[in-house]
TITI-761127 format. One line per field, with one value per residue (C-alpha): residue number from 1; x, y, z; chain. Coordinates in steps of 0.5 Angstrom, whole numbers, always signed. Example, Ala and Ser with C-alpha at 12.3 -4.5 7.8 and 13.67 -1.06 7.14 Angstrom:
// TITI-761127
pos <- c(1_2)
xx <- c(+25_+27)
yy <- c(-9_-2)
zz <- c(+16_+14)
unit <- c(A_A)
***
This chain:
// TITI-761127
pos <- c(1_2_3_4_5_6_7_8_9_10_11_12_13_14_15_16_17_18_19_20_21_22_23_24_25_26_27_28_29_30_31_32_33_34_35_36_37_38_39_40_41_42_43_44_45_46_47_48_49_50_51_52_53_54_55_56_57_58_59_60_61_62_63_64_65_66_67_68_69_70_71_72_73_74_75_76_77_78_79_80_81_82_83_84_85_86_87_88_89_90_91_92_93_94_95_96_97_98_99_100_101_102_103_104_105_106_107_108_109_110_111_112_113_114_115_116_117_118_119_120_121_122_123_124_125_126_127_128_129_130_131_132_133_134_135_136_137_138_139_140_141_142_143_144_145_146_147_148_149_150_151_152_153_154_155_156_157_158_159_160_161_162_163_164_165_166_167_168_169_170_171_172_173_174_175_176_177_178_179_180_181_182_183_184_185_186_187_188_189_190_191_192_193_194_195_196_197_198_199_200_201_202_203_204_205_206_207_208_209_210_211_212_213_214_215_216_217_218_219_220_221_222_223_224_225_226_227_228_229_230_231_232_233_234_235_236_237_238_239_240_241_242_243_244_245_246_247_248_249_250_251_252_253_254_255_256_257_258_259_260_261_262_263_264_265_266_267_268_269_270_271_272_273_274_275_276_277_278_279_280_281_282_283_284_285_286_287_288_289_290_291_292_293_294_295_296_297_298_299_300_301_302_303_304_305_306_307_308_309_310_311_312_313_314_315_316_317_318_319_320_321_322_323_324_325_326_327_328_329_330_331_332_333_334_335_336_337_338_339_340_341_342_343_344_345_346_347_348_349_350_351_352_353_354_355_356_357_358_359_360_361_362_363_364_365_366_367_368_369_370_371_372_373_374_375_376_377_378_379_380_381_382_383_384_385_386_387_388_389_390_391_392_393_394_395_396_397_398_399_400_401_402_403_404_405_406_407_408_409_410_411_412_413_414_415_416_417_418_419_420_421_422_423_424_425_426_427_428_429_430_431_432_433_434_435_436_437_438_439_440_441_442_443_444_445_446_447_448_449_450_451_452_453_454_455_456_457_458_459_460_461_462_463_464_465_466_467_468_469_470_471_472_473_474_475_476_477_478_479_480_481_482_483_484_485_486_487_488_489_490_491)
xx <- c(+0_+3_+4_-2_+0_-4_-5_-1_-2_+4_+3_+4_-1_-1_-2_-9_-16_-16_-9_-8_-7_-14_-17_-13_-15_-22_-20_-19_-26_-30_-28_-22_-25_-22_-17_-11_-8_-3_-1_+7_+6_+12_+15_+9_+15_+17_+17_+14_+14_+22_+27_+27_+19_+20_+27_+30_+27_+28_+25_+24_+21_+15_+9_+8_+2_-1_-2_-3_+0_+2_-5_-8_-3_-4_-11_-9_-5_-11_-14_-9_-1_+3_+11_+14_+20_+27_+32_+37_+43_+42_+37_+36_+42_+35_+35_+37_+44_+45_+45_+48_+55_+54_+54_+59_+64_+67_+65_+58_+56_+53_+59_+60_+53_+55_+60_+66_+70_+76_+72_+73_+80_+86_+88_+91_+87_+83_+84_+80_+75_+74_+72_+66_+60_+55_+47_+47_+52_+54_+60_+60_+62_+58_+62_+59_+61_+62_+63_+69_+69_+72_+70_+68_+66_+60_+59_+52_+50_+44_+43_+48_+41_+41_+47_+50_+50_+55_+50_+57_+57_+54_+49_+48_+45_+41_+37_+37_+32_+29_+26_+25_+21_+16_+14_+13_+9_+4_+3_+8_+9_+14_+20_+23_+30_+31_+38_+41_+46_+50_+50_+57_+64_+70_+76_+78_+72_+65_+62_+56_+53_+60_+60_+61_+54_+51_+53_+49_+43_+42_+44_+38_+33_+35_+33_+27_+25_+26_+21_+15_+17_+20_+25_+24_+32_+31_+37_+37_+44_+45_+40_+46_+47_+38_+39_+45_+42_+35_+39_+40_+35_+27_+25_+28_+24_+23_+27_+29_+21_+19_+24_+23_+15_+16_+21_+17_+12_+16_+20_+13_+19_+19_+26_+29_+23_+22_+29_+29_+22_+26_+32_+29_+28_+22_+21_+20_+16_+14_+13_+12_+12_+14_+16_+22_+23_+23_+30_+35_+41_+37_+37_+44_+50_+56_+63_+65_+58_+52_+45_+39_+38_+44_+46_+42_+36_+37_+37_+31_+28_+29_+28_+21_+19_+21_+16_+11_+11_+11_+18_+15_+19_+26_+24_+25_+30_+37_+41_+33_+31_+34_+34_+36_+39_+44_+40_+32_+27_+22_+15_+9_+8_+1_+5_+11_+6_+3_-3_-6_-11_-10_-3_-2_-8_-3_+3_-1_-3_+4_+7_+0_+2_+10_+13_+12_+8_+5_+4_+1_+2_-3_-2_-1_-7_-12_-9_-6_-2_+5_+4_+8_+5_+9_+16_+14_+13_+19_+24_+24_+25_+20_+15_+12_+10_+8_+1_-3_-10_-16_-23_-26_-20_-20_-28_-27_-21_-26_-31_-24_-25_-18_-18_-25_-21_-15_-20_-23_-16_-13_-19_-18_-10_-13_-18_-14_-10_-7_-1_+0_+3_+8_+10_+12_+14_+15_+16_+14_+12_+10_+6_+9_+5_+6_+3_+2_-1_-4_-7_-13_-13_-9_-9_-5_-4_-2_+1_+0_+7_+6_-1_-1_-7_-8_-12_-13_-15_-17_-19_-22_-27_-27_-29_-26_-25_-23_-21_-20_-15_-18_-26_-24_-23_-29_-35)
yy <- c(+0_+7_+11_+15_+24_+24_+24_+18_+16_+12_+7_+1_-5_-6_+0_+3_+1_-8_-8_-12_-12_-15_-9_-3_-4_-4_+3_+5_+3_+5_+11_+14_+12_+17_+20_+17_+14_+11_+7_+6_+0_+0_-6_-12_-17_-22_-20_-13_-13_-14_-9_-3_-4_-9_-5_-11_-18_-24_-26_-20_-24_-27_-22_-24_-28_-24_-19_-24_-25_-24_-24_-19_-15_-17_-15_-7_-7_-8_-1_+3_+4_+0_+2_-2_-3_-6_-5_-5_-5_-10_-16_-18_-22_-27_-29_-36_-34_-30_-36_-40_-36_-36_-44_-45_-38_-38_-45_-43_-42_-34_-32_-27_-25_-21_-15_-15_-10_-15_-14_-7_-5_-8_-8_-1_+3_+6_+13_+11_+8_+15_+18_+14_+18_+16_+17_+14_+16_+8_+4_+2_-5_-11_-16_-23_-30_-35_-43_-44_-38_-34_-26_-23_-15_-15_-8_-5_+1_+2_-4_-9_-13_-11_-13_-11_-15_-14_-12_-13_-20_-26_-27_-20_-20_-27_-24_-17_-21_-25_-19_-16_-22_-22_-15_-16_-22_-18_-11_-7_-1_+3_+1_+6_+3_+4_+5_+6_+11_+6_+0_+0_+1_+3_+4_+12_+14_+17_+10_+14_+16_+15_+14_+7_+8_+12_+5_+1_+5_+7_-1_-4_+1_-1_-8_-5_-2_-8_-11_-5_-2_+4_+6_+12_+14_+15_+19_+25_+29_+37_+38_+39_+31_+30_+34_+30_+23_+26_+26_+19_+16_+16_+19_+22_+25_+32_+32_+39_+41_+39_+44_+49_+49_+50_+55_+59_+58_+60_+66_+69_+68_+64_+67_+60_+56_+60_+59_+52_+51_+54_+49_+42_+36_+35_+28_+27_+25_+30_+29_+33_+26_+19_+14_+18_+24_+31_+32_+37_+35_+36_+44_+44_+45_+41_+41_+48_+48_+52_+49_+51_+54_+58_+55_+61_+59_+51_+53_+58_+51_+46_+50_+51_+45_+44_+50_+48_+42_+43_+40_+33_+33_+33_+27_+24_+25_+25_+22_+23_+16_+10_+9_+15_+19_+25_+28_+28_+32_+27_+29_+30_+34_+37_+39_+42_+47_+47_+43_+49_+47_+53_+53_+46_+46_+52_+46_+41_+46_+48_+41_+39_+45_+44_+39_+33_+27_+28_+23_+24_+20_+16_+19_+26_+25_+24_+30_+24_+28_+26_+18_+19_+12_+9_+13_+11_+4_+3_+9_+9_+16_+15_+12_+19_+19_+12_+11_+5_+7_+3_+4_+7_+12_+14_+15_+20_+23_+24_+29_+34_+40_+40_+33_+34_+41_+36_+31_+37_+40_+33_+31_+39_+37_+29_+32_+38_+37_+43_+39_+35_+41_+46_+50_+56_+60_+67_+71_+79_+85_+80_+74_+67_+64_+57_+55_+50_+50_+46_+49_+53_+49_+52_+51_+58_+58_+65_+66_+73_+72_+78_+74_+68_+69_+63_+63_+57_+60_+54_+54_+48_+47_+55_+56_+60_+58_+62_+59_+62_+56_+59_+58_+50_+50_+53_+50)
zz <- c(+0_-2_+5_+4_+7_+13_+20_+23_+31_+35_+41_+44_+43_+50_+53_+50_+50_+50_+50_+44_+36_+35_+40_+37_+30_+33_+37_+29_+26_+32_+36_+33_+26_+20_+23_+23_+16_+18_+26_+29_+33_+38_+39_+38_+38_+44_+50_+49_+56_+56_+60_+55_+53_+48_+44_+47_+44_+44_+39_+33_+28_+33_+36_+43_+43_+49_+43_+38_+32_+24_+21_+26_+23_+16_+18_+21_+15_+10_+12_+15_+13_+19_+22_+26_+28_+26_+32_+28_+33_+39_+41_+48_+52_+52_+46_+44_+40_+46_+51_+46_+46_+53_+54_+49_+48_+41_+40_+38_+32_+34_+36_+31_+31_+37_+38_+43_+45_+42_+35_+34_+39_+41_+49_+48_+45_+51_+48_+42_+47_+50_+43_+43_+42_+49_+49_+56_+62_+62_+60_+53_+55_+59_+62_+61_+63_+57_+56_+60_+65_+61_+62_+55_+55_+49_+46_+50_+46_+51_+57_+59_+56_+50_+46_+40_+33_+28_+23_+17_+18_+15_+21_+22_+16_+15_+22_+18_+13_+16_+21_+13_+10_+17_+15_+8_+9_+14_+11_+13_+10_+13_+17_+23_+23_+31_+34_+26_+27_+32_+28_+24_+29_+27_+32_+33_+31_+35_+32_+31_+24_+20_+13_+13_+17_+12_+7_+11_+12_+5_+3_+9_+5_-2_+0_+4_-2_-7_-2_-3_+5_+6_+11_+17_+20_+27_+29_+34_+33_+30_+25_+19_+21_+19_+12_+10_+13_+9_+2_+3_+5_+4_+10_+17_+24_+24_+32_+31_+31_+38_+42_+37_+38_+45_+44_+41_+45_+51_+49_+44_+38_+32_+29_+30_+28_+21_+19_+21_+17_+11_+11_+14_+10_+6_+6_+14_+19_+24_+31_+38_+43_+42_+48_+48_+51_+49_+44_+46_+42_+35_+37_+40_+38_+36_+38_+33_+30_+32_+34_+32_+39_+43_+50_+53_+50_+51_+59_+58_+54_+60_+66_+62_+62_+69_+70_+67_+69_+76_+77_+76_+69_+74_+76_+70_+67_+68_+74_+77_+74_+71_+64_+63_+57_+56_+51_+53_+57_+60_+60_+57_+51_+55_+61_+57_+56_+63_+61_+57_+52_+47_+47_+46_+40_+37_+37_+34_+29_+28_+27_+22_+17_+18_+12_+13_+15_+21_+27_+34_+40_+43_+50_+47_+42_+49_+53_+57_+63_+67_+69_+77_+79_+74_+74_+81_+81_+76_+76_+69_+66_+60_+64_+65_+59_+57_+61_+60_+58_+58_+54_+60_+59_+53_+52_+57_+54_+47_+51_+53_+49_+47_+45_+40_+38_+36_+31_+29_+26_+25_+19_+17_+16_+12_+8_+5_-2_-1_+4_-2_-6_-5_+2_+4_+11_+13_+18_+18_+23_+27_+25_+23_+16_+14_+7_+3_-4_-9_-16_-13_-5_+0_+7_+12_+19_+22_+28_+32_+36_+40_+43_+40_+36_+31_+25_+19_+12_+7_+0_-2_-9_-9_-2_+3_+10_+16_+23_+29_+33_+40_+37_+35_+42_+45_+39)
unit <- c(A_A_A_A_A_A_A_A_A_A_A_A_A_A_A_A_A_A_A_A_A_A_A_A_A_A_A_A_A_A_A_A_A_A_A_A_A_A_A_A_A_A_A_A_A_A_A_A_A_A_A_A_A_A_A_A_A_A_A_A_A_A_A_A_A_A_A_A_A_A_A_A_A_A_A_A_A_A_A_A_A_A_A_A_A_A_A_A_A_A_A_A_A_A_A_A_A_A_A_A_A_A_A_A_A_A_A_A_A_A_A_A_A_A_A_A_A_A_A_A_A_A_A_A_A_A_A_A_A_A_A_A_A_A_A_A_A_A_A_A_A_A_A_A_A_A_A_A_A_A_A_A_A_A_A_A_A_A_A_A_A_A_A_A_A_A_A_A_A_A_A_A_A_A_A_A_A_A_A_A_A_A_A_A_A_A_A_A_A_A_A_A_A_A_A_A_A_A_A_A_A_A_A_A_A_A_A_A_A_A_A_A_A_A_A_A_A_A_A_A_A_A_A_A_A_A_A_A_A_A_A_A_A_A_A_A_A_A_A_A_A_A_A_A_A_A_A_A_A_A_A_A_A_A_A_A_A_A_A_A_A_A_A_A_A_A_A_A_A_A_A_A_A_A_A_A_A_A_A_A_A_A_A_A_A_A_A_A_A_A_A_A_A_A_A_A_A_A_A_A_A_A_A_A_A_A_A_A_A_A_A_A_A_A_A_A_A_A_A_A_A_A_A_A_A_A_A_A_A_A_A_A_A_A_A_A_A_A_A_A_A_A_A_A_A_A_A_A_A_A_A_A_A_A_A_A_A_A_A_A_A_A_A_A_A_A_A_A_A_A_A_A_A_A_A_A_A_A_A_A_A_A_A_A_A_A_A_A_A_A_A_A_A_A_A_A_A_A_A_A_A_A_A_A_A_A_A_A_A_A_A_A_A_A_A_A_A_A_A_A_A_A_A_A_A_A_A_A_A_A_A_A_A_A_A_A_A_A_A_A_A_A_A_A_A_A_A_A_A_A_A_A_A_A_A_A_A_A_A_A_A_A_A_A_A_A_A_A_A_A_A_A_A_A_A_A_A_A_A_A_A_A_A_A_A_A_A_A_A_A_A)
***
């Protein structure tokens, strides 16, 4: 199925409504029916419920049977574009190649499935080691037992559950296509490649995002596409990194997009969203919130290179969200929480912006008219709030953000104002071809304008920064329509 140019929602099979495949698509064809052109399923395989919600599996080509199975997606398939994920760079210390190595060391037939620290670096070569990019504050190696009581440090990019595989080899690429061929026999369209930027090492480099790294992202997507999938790269770093990645692949995230919406908001100034809009890449996905947190690194800079958003504004940005959220995001992020990242905000998009329903409709506008094809996640798409039980329970950072919402649930958050002012702006955003055509950003005296046109259809926001006043114009079959943002939210 052609991936269709509308609004596409991200969550987990276990954590909305019935908590399974079967009862998602039944959540699609009833109470959210016509909004959402396409579904990310996060991670459905086995365990979904492992150490990293379902990023470390044991077995990725098989759907954990608590979910249900291939032909339950198949069937979602049939109707809707479907993403899932390839975690391309590890798979759990679980898995049965993984316990083979363990039982018999060098002598199982896994072994080079895996990476060591030997695999990459000598013993001397710690100056190396150092130059390693970290996107946690954990070593890069896992000491583990093997066949004769030998201890061998295994690369472990994320977790010590989570064991690097050497996507170059032979065996590495077998599992690659055998996760390939589940896909494409079950109506999968779209494939986010997980962790990509760290899947190739080279010793004396950052072993993120190296030219080798590029090869392999443009090779695993050309095998995708021989197949009738197309690949998403899932890479946060400094924005020129996303353009340079967009040109050689079918899509990119948007990462940038989510602090430069909040900025702006904040601060009451779109200078560095304008620019940014103006140079972004086209073809991208666009998100506000994901199961991730909020992305600080994509605005940054980077070593001599500039950011998006200088130092100053970055701290104004984090403090913000720590504002608004009434501190609970400073419980989840950092050394605050387990799991953590160096380069995210934990927190809800919703209490980012302190819970305020017009502020968080005028983000949601400004990502459906931004470039891109747009994705909403499910806890953002009901207005869901910071989930301090469940970083309580498991003190993991991102757990704030990863509710589990049942049918009652979800019924009451259909009737919030700002939730039925958001399915009234995401059919606005899936019914008008001007966002098939060509776009446009500007900033004078004041007001930010995004624009898209399409022979005689256009669709415009305009944005007052002065008091954030925001109105919608459309033209459509030679009608004209004028939508103020503040009355979609009070009709």
């Amino acid at each position: 199925m052609s991936v269709r140019n509308g609004v596409q929602l991200i969550t987990y099979a276990d954590r909305l409504g019935e908590g399974t495949i079967s009862g998602l698509n039944t959540l699609l064809n009833q109470q959210f029916q016509g909004l959402f052109t396409g579904v990310h399923i996060l991670p459905f395989y086995y365990p979904f419920d492992g150490e990293d919600a379902g990023f470390d599996p044991i077995d990725h080509t098989a759907v954990d049977s608590r979910l249900g199975n291939w032909e339950d997606v198949k069937q979602m398939g049939s109707s809707v574009n479907i993403m899932a994920d390839l975690i391309v760079n590890h798979m759990s210390a679980q898995s049965d190649e993984f316990q083979d190595v363990l039982s018999r060391g060098t002598h199982s037939e896994y072994w080079p499935l895996f990476l060591t620290k030997g695999s990459i670096f000598n013993e001397d070569n710690a100056s190396d080691i150092d130059k390693v990019f970290r996107p946690r504050p954990t070593p890069c190696f896992s000491d583990y037992t093997v066949g004769d009581n030998e201890t061998v440090p295994f690369w472990t990019t994320f977790t010590s559950n989570q064991i690097d595989i050497d996507v170059e080899s032979d065996l590495g690429q077998r599992y690659l296509t055998s996760i390939l061929k589940a896909f494409t026999t079950s109506n999968i369209d779209l494939i986010r490649l997980d962790a990509a930027g760290y899947a190739i090492k080279r010793a004396g480099s950052s072993c993120f995002m190296l030219e080798e790294t590029f090869a392999f992202i443009e090779d695993l997507s050309d095998r995708a596409r021989k197949m009738d999938m197309q690949c998403l790269v899932e890479i946060h770093s400094h924005y020129e990194t996303q353009i340079a990645i967009a040109e050689r692949c079918d899509s990119v995230y948007d990462f940038a997009l989510p602090p430069l919406v909040l900025h702006t908001l904040f601060s009451k100034n779109a200078d560095a969203l304008a620019h940014w809009l103006s140079i972004s890449p086209r073809n991208c996905f666009t998100v506000l919130d994901t199961h991730d947190g909020i992305g600080i690194v994509d605005v940054g800079p980077s070593g001599d290179k500039a950011g998006l958003l200088t130092e100053s504004q970055i701290d104004a940005l984090v403090e913000g969200i720590h504002k608004n959220s009434k501190e609970q995001s400073k419980q989840a992020t950092g050394a605050a929480a387990s799991n953590v990242d160096l380069y995210q905000i934990n927190c809800t998009y919703y209490d980012a912006l302190g819970q305020d329903d017009y502020q968080y409709l005028l983000a949601r506008a400004i990502q459906f008219f931004s470039p891109g094809i747009p994705q909403v996640y499910y806890g953002g798409f009901l207005a869901a709030t910071n989930d301090m039980d469940l970083l309580a329970k498991t003190n993991v950072g991102r757990d704030i953000n990863r509710p589990h919402l049942n049918t009652d649930y979800i019924e009451r958050a259909m009737e919030k104002p700002v939730v039925k002012a958001l399915v009234k702006l995401i059919k606005l955003r899936n019914q008008s071809p001007a966002f098939d055509g060509e776009f446009s950003v500007s900033l004078n005296e004041g007001y930010l304008t995004l624009r898209w046109e399409q022979g005689e259809e256009t669709a415009q926001l305009t944005v007052n920064m002065a008091n954030l006043e925001a109105y919608i114009d459309i033209e459509k079959n030679s009608v004209r329509s004028n939508i103020s943002l503040s009355h979609l939210l009070s009709a």
